[in-house]
C-alpha positions in Angstrom: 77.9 114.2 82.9 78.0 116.5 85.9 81.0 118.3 87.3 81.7 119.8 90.4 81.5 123.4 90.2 83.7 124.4 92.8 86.4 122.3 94.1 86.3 121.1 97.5 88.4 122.4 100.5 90.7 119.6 102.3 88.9 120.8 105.9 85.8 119.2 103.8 86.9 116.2 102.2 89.1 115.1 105.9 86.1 116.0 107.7 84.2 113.5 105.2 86.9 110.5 105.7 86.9 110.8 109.3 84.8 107.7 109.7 86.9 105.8 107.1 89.2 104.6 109.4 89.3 100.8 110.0 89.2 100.0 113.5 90.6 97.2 116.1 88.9 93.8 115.7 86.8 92.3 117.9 87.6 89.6 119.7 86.0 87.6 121.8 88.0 84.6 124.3 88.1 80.9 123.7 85.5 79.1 126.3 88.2 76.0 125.8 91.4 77.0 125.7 91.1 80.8 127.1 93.0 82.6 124.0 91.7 85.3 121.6 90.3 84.6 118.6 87.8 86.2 116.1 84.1 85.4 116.5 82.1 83.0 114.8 85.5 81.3 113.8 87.4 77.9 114.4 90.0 78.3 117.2 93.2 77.7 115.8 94.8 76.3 119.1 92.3 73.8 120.2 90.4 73.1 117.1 87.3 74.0 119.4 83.7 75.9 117.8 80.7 76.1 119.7 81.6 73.4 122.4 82.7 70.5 120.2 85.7 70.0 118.2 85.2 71.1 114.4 89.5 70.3 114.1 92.4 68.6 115.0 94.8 70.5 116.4 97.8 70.8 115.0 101.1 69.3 116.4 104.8 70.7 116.0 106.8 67.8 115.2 110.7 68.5 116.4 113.5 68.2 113.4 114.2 65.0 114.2 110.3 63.3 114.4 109.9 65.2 111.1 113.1 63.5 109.2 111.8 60.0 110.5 108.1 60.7 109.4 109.6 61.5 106.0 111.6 58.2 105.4 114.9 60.1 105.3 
């Protein structure tokens, strides 16, 4: 198995992971409802991909609507 034969310097091995870093996402702007969201994903505030509606958006129910939706 080969071994290094001479260790190398930290100037050499940072220089090396310079480029390792993991940068900023990019994100492109719903055409529907105008927020941020990753590309080639669903929207998760309208539901909306490629002009139609792939899912229904989701609706905060209050305390109250919740308890009578449950039967409670």
């Amino acid at each position: 198995m080969a071994v290094p034969k001479r260790r190398k310097s930290k100037s050499r091995v940072r220089t090396r992971r310079a480029h390792d870093a993991i940068g900023a996402p990019n994100l492109v702007i719903c055409k529907n409802c105008g927020v941020s969201v990753l590309p080639h994903q669903v929207c998760s505030s309208c539901g909306w991909y490629k002009d139609r509606i792939v899912l229904a958006p989701k609706v905060k129910l209050s305390k109250a609507e919740r308890k009578a939706a449950s039967g409670k």
